[in-house]
N, C-alpha and C positions, 0 to 999 in steps of 0.2 A: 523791457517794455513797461511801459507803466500804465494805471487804469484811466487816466486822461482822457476828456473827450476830444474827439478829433472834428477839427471845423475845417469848413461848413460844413452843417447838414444839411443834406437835401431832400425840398419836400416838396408837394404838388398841391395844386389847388382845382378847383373847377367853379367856372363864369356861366350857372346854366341858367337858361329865360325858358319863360311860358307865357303865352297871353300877353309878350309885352313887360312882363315883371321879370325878373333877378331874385335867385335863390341866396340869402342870406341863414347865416348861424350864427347865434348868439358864444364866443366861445367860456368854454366852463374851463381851461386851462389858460397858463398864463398867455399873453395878458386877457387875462377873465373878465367875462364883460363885455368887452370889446364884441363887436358887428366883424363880420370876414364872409370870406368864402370858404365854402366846407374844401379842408382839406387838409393835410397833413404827413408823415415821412414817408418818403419812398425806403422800401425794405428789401435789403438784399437782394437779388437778382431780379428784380419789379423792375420793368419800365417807370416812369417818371407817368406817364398817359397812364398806365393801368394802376398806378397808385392815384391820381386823380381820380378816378370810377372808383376805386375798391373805397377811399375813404368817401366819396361823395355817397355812397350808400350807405357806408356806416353810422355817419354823422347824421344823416336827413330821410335815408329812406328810400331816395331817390336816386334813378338810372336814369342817364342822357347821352344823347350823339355826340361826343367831343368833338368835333371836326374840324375845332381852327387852335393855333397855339398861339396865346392872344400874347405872354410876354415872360421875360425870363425876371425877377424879382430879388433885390438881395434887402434882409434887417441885418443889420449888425450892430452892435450894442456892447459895452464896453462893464457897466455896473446892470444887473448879473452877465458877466458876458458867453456872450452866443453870435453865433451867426449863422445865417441861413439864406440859403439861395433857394428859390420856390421857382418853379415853372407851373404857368397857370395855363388853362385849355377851356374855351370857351365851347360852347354846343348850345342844342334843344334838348326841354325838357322828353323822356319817353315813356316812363312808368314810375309811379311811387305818389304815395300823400305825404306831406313835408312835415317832419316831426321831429323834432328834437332828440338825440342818442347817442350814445360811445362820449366823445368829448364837447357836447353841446350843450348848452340852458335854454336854447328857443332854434327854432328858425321859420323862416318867415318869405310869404313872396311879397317882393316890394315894387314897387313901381318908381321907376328912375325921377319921375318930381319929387318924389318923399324922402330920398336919400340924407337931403340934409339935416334930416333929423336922427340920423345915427350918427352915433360916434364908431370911427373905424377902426381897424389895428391897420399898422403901414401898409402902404403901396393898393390898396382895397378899392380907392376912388378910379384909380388909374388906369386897373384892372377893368374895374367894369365900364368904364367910357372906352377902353381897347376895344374889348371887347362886342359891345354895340354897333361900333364903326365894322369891325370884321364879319360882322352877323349880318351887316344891313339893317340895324335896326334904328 
């Protein structure tokens, strides 16, 4: 057996609104910089959903109703290579002030006009126009 990583890995995300705004994080890991939705690996025996919650509080602070699974997500990338299948889960916000933490440099509520003034990491735009349509918003 050898130390290889093993692909994909899988990881989750969370689409959560308030007031009409989208939770954004600035990420501090690659690609750094980049605007996304708080979220990251799902770990051993984790739901895919309770790794969206567990990192959406890590990263921001913040707790929300996940109630819709807004879409299943793949990067894959050849130079460094990786790949990764994300499943994202859209909800309301329910407790927390939104603060930057664990693997973030900002985050931020946005309002879906101001969007295009972030630059995203993949599949991010897509996510949250999913997710707006499946919230009614």
């Amino acid at each position: 057996m050898t130390a290889r990583q093993q692909f994909p890995r899988l990881g989750a995300s969370a689409c959560v609104w308030k007031d009409g705004q989208v939770l954004l994080i600035q990420r501090a890991k690659q690609p750094a910089g980049l605007w996304s939705l708080p979220g990251g690996h799902v770990e051993f025996g984790e739901t895919a959903l309770a790794a969206a919650q567990r990192e959406l509080l890590e990263e921001s602070g913040i707790t929300a109703d996940l109630t819709e699974f807004v879409g299943f997500y793949e990067i894959i990338r050849k130079k460094p290579l990786f790949h990764y299948a994300i499943a994202c889960y859209g909800g309301f916000w329910r407790s927390g002030e939104a603060r930057a933490s664990s693997d973030a440099l900002a985050a931020a509520w946005v309002s879906p006009a101001k969007l295009q003034g972030f630059e995203f990491a993949p599949n991010v735009r897509e996510a949250i126009v999913r997710a707006q349509a499946l919230l009614g918003l």
